[in-house]
N, C-alpha and C positions, 0 to 999 in steps of 0.2 A: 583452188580458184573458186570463189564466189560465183554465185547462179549469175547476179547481177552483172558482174566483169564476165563471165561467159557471153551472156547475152551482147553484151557490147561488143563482144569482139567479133563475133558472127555477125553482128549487124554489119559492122564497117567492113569486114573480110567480103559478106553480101554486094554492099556498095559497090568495092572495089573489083568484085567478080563481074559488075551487070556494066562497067565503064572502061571496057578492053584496050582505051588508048590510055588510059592511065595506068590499070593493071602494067601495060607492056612496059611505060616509061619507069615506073617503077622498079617493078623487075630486072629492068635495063641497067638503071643508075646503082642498081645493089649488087647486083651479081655479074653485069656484063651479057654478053649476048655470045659469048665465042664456043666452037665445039671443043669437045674437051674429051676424057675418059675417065670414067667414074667405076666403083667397084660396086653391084648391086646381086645380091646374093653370089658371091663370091666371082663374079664374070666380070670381067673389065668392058665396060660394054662403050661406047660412041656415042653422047648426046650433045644436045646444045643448050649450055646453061639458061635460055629465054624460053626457048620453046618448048622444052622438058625442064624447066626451072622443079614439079613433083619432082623427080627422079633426082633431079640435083642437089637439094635438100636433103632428102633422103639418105641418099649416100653419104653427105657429110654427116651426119647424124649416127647413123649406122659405124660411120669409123669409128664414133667417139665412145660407142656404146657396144658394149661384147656380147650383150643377149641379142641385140639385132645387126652385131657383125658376125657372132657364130652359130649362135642354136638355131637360126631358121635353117640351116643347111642340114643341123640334125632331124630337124622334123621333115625337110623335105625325102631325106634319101629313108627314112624309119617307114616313113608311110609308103612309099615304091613298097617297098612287105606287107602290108594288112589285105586281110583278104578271109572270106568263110574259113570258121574254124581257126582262127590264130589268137594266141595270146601274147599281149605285149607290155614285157616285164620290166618294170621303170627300176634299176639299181642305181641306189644313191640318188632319189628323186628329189630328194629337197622342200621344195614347198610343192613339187608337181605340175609344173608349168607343160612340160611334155604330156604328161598322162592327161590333164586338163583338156588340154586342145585332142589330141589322138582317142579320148573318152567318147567323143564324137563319131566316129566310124562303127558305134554298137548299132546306130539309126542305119548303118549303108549294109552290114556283111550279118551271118548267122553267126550266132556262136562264138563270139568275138567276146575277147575280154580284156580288162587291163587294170594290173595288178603292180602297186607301188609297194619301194621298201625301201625305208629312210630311221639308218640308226637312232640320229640325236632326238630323243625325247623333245627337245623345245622345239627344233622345225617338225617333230612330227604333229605336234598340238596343231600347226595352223595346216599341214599335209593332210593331217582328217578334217579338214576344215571345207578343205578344196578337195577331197575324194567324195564327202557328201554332198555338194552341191554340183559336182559334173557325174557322180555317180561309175566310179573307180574305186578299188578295196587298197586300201594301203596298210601295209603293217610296219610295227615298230618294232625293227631285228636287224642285226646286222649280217649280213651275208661273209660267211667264210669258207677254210678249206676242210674246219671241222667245228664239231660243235661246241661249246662253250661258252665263256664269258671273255667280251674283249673292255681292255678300256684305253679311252679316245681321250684325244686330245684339242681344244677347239682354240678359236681366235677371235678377232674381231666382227667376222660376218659368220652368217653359215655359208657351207659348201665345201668349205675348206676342212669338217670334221676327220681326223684320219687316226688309224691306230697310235700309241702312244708312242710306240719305238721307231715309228715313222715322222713323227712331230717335225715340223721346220721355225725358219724365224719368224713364219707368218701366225703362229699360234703363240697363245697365250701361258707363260710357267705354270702350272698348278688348276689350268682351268681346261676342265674336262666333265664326261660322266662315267660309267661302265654300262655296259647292255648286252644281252644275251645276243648268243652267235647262233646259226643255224649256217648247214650246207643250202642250197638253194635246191638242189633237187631233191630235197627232204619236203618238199611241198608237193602240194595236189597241184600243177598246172597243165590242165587240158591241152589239148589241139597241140599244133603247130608255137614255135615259140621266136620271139622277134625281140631280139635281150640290148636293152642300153645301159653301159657300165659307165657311172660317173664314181670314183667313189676315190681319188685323193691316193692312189700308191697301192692300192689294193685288188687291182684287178685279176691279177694271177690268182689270188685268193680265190675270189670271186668265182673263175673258170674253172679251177680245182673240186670247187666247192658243185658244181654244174655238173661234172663227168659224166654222171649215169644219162644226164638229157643228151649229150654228145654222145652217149654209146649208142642210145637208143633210139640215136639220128631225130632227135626231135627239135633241135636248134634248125630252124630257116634261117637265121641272119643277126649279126653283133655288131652292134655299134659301139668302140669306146674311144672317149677325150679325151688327147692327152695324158697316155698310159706309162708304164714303168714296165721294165723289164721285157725291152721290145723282144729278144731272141726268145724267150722262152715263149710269150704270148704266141707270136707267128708261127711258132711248131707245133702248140697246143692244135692253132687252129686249122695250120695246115696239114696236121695230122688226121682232122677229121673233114678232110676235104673241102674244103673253106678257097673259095677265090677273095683272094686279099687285096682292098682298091681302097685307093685314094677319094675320100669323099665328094671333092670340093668337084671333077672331072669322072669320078669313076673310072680311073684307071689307075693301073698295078700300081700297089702299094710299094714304097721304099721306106726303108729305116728310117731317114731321116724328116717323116712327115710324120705329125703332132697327132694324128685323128687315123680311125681304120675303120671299115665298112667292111666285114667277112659275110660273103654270102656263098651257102652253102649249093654245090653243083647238082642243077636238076629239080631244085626247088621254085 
């Protein structure tokens, strides 16, 4: 959008805010005036399309759209964790849209840090892009259950990068890269640890790859989206005394829900 067409539109949006019998009749004749229930950070909450026309907006928008129908629910229950002395380890960061915003809590706690790691070379060009300008370390590795080289297989967008033997319809034949593997807890990562696994069929991997930080009870709490291999993950973590909940409520996790929130008892 043009500076020009910006300005125009805040003029008139202006207009129309300082002349509240029109505002309303507008508002009226496009959306209606009746209460309804709308879904706004995953709550079904009770509004009235006129009077909270914000919120009504919103939420249609939000349905239409997965980073603001799902990840603010991730950054909300990730951040309930931050706190002096914690580190928070973006797996499978992407471009770093979480480390971005959560890069901001170094200004509130001591010793706080956050530390991304995003296999594919070409999102990681524009992930060191966004680690220098929020001031977050990102590395280019992929996380496994041992060390090595993996090679991936990608598709039409990022996010979707995944091991090659894992590939589905949504990736593209012959179009991939290879990248070195490391364990995760083959890293220096101070404090306390506050871990979010995005990473496409790989997360067992990923936990495997973690163990020494679960022996040495240094995990406070895991985030993963829409994981694989529900029975083995929930033993991993209920093995290491992990309360296992449902995100969207925080309450007790069941199989058959997409997302898990382990936080560890007494932390």
């Amino acid at each position: 959008m043009s500076k020009r067409r910006f300005n125009r539109l805040r003029l008139i949006q202006k207009q129309i805010n300082e002349r509240p019998r029109l505002r309303e009749w507008l508002t009226r004749l496009r959306h209606g005036a009746r209460d309804l229930d709308v879904i706004l950070f995953t709550r079904k909450v009770r509004i009235n399309a006129l009077r909270e026309n914000g919120y009504y907006r919103a939420a249609r928008l939000a349905h239409a759209n997965s980073l603001l129908r799902d990840e603010t629910l991730v950054m909300q229950r990730v951040s309930m964790m931050l706190g002096d002395g914690v580190t928070f380890v973006d797996v499978g960061a992407n471009i770093g849209i979480f480390s971005s915003v959560i890069a901001d809590a170094q200004r509130l706690f001591r010793d706080f840090r956050v530390v991304a790691f995003e296999a594919d070379p070409a999102t990681f060009a524009r992930l060191a892009v966004n680690a220098e300008r929020f001031g977050f370390e990102a590395i280019n590795v992929a996380l496994a259950a041992e060390a090595g080289e993996l090679d991936f297989a990608t598709g039409a967008v990022s996010g979707i990068a995944t091991r090659h033997d894992k590939a589905g319809r949504a990736h593209i034949a012959g179009r991939g890269f290879s990248i070195a593997a490391r364990r995760l807890d083959s890293f220096d990562l101070p404090g306390k640890l506050v871990i979010k696994i995005d990473v496409e069929h790989m997360e067992m991997d990923v936990l495997e790859g973690a163990r020494d930080l679960f022996e040495a009870e240094r995990v406070a709490a895991v985030y993963l989206d829409e994981f694989d291999d529900k029975a083995r993950v929930i033993d991993f973590l209920s093995g290491y005394g992990f309360d296992l909940l449902a995100p969207p409520r925080l309450r007790p996790f069941s199989p058959g829900r997409r997302a898990l929130f382990a936080v560890r008892r007494g932390d």
